[in-house]
mmCIF file of the N, C-alpha and C atoms, coordinates in Angstrom:
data_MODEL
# 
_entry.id   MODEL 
# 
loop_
_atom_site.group_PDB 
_atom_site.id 
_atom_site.type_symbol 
_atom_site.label_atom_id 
_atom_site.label_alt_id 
_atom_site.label_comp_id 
_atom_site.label_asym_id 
_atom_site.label_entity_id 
_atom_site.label_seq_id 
_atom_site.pdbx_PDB_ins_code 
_atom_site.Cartn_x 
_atom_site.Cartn_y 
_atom_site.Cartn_z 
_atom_site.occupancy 
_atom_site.B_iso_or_equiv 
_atom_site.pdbx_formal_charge 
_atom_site.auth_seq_id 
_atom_site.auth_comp_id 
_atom_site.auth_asym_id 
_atom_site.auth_atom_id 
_atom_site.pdbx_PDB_model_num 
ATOM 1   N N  . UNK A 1 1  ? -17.711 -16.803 -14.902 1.00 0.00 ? 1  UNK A N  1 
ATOM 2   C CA . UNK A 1 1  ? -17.463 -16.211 -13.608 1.00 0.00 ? 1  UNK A CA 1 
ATOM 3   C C  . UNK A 1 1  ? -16.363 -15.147 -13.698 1.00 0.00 ? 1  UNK A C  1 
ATOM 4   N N  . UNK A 1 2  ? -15.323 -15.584 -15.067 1.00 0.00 ? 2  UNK A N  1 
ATOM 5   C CA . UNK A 1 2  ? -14.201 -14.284 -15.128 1.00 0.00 ? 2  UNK A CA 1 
ATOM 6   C C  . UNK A 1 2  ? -15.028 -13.346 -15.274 1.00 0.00 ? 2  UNK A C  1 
ATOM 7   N N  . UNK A 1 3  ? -14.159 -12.106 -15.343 1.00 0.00 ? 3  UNK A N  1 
ATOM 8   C CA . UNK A 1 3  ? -14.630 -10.899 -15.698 1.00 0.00 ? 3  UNK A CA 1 
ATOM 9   C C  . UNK A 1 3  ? -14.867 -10.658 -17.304 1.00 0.00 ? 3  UNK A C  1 
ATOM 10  N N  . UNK A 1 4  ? -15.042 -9.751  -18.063 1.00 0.00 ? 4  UNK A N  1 
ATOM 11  C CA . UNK A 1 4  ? -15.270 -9.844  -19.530 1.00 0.00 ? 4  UNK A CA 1 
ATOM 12  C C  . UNK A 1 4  ? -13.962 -10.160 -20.178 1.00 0.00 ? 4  UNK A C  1 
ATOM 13  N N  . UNK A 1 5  ? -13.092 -9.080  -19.779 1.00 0.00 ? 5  UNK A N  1 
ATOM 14  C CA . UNK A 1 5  ? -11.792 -9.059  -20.542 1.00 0.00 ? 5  UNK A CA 1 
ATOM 15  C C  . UNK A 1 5  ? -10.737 -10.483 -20.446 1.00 0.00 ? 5  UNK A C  1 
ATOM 16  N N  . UNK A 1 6  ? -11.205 -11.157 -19.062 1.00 0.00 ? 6  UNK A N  1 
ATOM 17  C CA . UNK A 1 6  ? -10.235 -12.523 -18.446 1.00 0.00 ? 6  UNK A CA 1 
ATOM 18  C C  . UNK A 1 6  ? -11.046 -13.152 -19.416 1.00 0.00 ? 6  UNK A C  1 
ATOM 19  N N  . UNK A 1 7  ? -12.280 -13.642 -19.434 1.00 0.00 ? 7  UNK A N  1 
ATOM 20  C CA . UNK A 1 7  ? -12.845 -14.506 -20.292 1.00 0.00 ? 7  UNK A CA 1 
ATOM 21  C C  . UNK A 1 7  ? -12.705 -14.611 -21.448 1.00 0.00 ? 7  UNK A C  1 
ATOM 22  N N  . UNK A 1 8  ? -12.642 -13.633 -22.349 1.00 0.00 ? 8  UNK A N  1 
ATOM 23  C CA . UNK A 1 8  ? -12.690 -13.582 -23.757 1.00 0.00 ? 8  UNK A CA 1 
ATOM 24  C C  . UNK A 1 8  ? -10.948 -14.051 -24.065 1.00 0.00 ? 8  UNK A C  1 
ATOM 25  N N  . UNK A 1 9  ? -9.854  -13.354 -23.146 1.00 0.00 ? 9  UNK A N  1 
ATOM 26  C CA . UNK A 1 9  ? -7.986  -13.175 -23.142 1.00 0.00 ? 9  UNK A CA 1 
ATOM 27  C C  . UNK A 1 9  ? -8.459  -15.600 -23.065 1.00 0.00 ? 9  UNK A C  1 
ATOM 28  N N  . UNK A 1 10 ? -8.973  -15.877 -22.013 1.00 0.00 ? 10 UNK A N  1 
ATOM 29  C CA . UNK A 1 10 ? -9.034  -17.311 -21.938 1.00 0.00 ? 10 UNK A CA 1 
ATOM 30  C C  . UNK A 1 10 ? -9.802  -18.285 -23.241 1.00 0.00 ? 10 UNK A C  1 
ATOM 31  N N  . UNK A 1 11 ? -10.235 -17.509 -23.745 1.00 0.00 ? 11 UNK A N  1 
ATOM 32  C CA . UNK A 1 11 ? -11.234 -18.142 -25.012 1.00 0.00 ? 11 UNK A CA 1 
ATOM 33  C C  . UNK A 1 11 ? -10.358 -18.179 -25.974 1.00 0.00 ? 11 UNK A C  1 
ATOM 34  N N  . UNK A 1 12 ? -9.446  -17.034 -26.233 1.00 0.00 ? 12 UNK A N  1 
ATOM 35  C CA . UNK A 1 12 ? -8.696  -16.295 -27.772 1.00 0.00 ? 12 UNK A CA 1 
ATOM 36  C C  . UNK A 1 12 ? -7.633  -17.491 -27.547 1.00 0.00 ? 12 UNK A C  1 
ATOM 37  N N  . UNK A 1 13 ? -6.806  -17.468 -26.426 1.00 0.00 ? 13 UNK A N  1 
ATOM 38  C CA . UNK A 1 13 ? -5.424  -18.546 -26.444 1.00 0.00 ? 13 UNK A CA 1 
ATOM 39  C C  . UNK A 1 13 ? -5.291  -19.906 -25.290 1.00 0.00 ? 13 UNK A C  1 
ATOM 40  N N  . UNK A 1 14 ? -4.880  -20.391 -26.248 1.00 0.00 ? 14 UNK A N  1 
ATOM 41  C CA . UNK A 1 14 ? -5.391  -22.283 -25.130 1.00 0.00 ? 14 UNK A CA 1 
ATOM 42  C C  . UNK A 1 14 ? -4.102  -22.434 -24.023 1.00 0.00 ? 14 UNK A C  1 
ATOM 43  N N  . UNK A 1 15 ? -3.441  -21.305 -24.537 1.00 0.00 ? 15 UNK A N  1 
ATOM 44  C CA . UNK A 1 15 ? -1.550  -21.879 -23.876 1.00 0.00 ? 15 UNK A CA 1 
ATOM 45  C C  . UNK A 1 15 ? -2.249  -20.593 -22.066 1.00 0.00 ? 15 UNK A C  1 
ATOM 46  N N  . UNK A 1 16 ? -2.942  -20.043 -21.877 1.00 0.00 ? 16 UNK A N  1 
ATOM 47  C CA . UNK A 1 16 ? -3.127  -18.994 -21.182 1.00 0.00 ? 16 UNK A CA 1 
ATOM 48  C C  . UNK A 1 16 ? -3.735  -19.458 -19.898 1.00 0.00 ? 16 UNK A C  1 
ATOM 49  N N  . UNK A 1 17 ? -4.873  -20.049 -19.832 1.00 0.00 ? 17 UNK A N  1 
ATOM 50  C CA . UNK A 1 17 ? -4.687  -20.857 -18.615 1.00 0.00 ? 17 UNK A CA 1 
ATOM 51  C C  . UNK A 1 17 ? -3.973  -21.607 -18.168 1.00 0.00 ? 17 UNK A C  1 
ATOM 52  N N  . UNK A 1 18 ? -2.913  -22.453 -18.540 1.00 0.00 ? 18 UNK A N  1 
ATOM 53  C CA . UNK A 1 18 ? -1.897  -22.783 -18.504 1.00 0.00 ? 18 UNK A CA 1 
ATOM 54  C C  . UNK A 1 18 ? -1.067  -21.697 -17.649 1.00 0.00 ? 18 UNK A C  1 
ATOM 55  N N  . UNK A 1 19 ? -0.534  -20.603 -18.044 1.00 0.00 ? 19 UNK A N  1 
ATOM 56  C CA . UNK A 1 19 ? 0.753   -19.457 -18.324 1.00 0.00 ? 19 UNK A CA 1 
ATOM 57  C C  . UNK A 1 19 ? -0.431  -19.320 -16.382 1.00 0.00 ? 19 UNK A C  1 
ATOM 58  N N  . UNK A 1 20 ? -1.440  -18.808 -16.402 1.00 0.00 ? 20 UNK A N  1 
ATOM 59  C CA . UNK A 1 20 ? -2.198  -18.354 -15.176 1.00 0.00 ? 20 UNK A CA 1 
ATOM 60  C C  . UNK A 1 20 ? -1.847  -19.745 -14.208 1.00 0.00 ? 20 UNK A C  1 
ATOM 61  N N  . UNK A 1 21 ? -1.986  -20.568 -14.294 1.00 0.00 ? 21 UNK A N  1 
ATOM 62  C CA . UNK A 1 21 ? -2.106  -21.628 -13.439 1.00 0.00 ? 21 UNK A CA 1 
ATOM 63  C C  . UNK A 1 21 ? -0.207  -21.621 -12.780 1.00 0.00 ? 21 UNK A C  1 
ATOM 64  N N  . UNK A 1 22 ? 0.529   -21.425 -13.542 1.00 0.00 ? 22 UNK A N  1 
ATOM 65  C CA . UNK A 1 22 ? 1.834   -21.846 -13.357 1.00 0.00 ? 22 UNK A CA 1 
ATOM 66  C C  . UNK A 1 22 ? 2.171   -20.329 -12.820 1.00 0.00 ? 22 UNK A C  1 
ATOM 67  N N  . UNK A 1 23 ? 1.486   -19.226 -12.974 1.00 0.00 ? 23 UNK A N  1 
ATOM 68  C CA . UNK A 1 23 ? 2.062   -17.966 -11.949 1.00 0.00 ? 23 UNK A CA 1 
ATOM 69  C C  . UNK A 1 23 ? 1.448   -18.245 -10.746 1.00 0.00 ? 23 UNK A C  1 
ATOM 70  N N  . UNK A 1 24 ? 0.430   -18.711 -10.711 1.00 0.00 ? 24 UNK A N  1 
ATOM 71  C CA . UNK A 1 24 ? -0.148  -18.845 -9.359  1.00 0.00 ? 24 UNK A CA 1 
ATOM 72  C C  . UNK A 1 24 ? 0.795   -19.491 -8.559  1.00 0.00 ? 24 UNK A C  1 
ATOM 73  N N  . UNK A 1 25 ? 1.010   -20.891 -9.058  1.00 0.00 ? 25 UNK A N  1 
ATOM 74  C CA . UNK A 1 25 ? 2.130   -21.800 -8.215  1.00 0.00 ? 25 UNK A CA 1 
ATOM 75  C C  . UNK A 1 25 ? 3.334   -21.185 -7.838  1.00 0.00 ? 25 UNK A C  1 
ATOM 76  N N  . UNK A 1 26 ? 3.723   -20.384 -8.859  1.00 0.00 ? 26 UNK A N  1 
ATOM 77  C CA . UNK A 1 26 ? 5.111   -19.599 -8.724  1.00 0.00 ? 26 UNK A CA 1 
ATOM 78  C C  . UNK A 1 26 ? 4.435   -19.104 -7.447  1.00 0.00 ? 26 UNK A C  1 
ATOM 79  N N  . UNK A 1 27 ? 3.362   -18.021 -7.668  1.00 0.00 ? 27 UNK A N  1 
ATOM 80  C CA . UNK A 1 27 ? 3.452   -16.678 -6.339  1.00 0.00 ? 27 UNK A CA 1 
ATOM 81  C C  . UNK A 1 27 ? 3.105   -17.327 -5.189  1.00 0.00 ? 27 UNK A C  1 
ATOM 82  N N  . UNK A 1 28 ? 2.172   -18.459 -4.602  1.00 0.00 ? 28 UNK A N  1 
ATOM 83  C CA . UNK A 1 28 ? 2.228   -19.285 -3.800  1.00 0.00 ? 28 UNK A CA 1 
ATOM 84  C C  . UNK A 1 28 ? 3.765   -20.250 -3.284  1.00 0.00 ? 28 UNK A C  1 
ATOM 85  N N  . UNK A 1 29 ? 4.528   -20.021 -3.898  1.00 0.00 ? 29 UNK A N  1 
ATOM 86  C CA . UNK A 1 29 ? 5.614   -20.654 -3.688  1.00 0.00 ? 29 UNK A CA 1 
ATOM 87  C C  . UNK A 1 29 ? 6.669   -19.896 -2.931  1.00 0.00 ? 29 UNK A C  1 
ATOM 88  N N  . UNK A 1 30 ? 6.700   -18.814 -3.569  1.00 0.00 ? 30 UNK A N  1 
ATOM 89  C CA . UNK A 1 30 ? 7.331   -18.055 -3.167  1.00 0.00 ? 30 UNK A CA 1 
ATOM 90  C C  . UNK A 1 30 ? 7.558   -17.242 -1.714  1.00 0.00 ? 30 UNK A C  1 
ATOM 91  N N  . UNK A 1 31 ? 6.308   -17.081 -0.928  1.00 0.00 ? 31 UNK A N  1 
ATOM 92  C CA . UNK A 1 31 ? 6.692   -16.722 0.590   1.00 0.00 ? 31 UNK A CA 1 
ATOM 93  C C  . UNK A 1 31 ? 7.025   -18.248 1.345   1.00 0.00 ? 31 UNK A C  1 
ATOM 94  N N  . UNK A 1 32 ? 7.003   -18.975 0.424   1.00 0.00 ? 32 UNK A N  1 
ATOM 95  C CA . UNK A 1 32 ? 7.120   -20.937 1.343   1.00 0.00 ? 32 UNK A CA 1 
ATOM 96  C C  . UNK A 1 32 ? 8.697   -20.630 1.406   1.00 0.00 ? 32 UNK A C  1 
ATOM 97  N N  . UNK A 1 33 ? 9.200   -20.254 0.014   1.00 0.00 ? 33 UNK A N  1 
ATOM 98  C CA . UNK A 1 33 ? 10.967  -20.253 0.085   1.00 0.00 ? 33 UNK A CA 1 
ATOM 99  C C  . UNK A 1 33 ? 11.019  -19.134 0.826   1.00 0.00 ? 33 UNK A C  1 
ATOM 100 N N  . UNK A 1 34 ? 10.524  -18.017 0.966   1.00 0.00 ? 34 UNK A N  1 
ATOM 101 C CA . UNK A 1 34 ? 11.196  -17.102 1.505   1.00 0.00 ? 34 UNK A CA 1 
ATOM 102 C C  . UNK A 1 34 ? 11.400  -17.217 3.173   1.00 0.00 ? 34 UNK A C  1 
ATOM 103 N N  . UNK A 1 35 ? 10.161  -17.708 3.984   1.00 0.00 ? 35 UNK A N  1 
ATOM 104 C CA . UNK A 1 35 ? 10.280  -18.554 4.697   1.00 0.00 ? 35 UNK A CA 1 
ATOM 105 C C  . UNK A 1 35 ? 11.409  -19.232 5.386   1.00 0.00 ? 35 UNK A C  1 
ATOM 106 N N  . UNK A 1 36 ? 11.078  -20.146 4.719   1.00 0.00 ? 36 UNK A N  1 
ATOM 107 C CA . UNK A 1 36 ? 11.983  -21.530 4.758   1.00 0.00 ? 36 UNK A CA 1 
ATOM 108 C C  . UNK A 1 36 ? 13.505  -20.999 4.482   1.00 0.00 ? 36 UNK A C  1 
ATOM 109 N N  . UNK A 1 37 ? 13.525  -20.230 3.859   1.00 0.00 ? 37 UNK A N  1 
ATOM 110 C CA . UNK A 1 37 ? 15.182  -19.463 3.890   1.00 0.00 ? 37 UNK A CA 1 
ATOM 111 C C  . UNK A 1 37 ? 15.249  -19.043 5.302   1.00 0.00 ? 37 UNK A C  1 
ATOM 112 N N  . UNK A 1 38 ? 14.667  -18.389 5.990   1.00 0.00 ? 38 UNK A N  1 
ATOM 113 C CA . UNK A 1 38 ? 14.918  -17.300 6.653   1.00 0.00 ? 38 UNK A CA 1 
ATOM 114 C C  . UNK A 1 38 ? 14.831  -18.059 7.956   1.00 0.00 ? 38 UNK A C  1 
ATOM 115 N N  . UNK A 1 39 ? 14.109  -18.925 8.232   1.00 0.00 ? 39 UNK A N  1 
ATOM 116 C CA . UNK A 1 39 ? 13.990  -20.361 9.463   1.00 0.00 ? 39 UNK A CA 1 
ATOM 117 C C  . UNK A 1 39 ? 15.192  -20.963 9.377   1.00 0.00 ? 39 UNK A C  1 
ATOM 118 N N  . UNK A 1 40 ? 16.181  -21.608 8.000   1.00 0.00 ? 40 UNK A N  1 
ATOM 119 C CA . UNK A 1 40 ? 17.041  -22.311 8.244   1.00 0.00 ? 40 UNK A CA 1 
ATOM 120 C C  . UNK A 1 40 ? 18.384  -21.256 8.417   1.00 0.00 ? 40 UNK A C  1 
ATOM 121 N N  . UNK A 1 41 ? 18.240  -19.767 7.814   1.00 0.00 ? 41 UNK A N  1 
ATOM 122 C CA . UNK A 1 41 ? 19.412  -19.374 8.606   1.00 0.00 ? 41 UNK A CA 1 
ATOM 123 C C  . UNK A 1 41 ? 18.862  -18.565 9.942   1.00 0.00 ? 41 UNK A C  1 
ATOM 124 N N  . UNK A 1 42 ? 17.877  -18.719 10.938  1.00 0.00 ? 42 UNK A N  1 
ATOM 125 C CA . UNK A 1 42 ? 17.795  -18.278 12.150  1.00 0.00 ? 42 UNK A CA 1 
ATOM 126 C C  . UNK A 1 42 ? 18.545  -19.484 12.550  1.00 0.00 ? 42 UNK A C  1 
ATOM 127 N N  . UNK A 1 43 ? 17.949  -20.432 11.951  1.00 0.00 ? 43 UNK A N  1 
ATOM 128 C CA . UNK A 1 43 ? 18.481  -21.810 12.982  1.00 0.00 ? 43 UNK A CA 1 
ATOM 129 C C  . UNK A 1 43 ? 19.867  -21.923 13.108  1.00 0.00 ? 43 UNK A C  1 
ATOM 130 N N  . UNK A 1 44 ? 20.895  -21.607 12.094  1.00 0.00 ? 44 UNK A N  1 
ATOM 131 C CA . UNK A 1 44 ? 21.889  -22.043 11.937  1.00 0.00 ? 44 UNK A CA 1 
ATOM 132 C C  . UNK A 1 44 ? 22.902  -20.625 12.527  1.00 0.00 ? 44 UNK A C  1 
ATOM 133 N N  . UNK A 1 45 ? 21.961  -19.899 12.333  1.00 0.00 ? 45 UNK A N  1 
ATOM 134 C CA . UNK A 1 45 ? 22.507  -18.564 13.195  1.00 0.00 ? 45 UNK A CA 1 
ATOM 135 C C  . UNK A 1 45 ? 22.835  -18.671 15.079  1.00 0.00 ? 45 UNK A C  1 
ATOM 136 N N  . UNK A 1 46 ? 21.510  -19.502 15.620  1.00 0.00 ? 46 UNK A N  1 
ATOM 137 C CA . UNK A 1 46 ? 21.444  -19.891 16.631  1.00 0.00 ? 46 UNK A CA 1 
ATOM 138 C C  . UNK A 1 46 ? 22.044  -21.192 17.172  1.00 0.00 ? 46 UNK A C  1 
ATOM 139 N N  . UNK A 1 47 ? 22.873  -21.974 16.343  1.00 0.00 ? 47 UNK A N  1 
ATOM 140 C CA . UNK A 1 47 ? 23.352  -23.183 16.595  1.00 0.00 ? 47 UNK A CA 1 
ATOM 141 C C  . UNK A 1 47 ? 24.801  -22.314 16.961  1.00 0.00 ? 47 UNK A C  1 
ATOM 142 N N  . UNK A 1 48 ? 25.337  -21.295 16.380  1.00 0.00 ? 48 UNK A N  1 
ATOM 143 C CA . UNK A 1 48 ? 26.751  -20.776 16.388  1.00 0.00 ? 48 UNK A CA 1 
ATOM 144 C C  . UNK A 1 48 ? 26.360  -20.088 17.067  1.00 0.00 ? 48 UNK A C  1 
ATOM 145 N N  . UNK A 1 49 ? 25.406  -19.094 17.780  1.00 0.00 ? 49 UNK A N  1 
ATOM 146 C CA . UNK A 1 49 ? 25.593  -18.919 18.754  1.00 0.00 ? 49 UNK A CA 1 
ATOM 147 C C  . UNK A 1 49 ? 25.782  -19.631 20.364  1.00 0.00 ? 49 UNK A C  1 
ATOM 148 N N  . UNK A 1 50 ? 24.982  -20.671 19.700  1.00 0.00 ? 50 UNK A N  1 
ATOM 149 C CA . UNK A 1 50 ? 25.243  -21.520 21.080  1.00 0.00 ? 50 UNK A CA 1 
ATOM 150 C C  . UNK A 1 50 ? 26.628  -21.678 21.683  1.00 0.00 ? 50 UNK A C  1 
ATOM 151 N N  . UNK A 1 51 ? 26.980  -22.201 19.985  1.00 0.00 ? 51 UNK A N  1 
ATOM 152 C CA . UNK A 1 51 ? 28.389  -22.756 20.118  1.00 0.00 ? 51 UNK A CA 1 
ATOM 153 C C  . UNK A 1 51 ? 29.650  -21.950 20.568  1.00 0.00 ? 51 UNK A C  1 
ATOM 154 N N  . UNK A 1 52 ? 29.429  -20.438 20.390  1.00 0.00 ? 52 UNK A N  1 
ATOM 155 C CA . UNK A 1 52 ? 30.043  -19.331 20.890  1.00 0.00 ? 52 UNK A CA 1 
ATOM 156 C C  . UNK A 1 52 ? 29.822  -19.438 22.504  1.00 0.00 ? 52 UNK A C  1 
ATOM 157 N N  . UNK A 1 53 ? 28.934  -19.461 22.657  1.00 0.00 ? 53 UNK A N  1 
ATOM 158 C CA . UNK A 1 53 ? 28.468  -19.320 24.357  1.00 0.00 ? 53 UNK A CA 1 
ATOM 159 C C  . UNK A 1 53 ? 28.971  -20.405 24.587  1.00 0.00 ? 53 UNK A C  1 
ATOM 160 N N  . UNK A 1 54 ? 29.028  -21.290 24.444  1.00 0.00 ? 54 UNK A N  1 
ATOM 161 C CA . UNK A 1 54 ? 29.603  -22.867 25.327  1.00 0.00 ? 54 UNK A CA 1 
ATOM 162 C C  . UNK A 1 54 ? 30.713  -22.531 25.073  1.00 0.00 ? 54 UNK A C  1 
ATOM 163 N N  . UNK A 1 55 ? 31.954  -22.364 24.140  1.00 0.00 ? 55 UNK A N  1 
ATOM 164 C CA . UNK A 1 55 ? 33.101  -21.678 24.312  1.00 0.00 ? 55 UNK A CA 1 
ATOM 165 C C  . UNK A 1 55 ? 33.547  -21.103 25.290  1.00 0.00 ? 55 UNK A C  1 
ATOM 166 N N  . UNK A 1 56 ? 32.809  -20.223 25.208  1.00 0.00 ? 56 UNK A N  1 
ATOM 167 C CA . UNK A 1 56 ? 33.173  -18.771 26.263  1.00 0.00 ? 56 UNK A CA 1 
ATOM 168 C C  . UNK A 1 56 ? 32.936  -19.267 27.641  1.00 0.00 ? 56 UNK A C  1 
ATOM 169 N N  . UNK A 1 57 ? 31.976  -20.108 27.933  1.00 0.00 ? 57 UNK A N  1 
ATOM 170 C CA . UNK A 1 57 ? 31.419  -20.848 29.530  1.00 0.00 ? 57 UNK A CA 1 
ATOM 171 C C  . UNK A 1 57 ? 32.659  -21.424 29.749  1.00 0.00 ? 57 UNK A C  1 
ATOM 172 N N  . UNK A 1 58 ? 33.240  -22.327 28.914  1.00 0.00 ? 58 UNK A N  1 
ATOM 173 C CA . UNK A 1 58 ? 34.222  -23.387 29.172  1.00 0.00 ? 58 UNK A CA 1 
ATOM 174 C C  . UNK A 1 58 ? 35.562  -22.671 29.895  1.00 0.00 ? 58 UNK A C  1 
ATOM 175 N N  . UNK A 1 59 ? 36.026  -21.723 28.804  1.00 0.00 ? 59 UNK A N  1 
ATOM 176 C CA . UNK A 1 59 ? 36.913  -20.467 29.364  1.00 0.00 ? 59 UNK A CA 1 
ATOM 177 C C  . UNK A 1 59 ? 37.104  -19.875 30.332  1.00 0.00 ? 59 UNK A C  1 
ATOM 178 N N  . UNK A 1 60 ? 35.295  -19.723 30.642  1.00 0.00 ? 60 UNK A N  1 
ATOM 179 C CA . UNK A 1 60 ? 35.203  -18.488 31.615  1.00 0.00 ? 60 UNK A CA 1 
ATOM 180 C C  . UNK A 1 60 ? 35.258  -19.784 33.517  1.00 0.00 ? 60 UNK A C  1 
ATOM 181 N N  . UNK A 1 61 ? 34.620  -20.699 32.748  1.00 0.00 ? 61 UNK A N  1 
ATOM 182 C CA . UNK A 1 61 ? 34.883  -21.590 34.207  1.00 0.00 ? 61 UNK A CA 1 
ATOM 183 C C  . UNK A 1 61 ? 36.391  -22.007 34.497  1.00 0.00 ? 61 UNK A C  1 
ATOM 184 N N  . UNK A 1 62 ? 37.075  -22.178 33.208  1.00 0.00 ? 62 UNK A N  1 
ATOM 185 C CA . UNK A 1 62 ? 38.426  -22.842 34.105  1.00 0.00 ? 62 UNK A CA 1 
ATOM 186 C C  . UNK A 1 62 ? 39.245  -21.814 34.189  1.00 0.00 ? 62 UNK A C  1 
ATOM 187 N N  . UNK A 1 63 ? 38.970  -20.251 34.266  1.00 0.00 ? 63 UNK A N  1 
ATOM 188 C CA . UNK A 1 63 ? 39.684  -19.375 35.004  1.00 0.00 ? 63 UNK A CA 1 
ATOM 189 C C  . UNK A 1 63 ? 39.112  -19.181 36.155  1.00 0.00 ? 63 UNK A C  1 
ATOM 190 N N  . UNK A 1 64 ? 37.964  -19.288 36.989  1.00 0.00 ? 64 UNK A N  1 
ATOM 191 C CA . UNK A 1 64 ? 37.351  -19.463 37.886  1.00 0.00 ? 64 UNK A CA 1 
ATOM 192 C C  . UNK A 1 64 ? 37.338  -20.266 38.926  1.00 0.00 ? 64 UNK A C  1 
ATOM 193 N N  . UNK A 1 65 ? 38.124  -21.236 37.840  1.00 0.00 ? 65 UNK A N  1 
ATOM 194 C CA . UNK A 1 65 ? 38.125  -22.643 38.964  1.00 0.00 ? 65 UNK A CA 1 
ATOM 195 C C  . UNK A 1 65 ? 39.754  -22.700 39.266  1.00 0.00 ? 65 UNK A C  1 
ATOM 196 N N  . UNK A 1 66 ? 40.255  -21.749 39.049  1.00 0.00 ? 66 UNK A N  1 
ATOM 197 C CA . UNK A 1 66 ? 41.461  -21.843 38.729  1.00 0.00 ? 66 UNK A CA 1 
ATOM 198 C C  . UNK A 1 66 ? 42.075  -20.535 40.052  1.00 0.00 ? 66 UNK A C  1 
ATOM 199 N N  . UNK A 1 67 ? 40.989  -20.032 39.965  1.00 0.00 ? 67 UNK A N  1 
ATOM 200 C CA . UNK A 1 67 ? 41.626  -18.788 41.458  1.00 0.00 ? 67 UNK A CA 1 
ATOM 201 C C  . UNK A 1 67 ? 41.211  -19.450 42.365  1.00 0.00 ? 67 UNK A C  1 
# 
């Protein structure tokens, strides 16, 4: 089903499907981390912002409550 040149490169060396199988996993892997990076610092980006804003509420009410 390979093409000529994949078939014959898979016939000549036994270590090569192997070397193919383990880039695949790599390049499949790779938008999962990139991902998954980029979700856990939105998240953690958005937890400090919260935490900025509830700050600032707390502040901003007990000068408010205070005139």
């Amino acid at each position: 089903m390979a093409c000529p040149m994949c078939k014959a490169a898979l016939e000549e060396d036994s270590r090569l499907p192997n070397a193919y199988q383990t880039s695949i996993l790599f390049m499949l892997s790779v938008p999962g981390m990139i991902f998954t990076t980029l979700g856990v610092g939105l998240v953690m980006l958005g937890r400090r912002e919260a935490k900025a804003l509830e700050g600032s509420e707390l502040s901003g009410n007990g000068s408010s409550a205070a005139q």
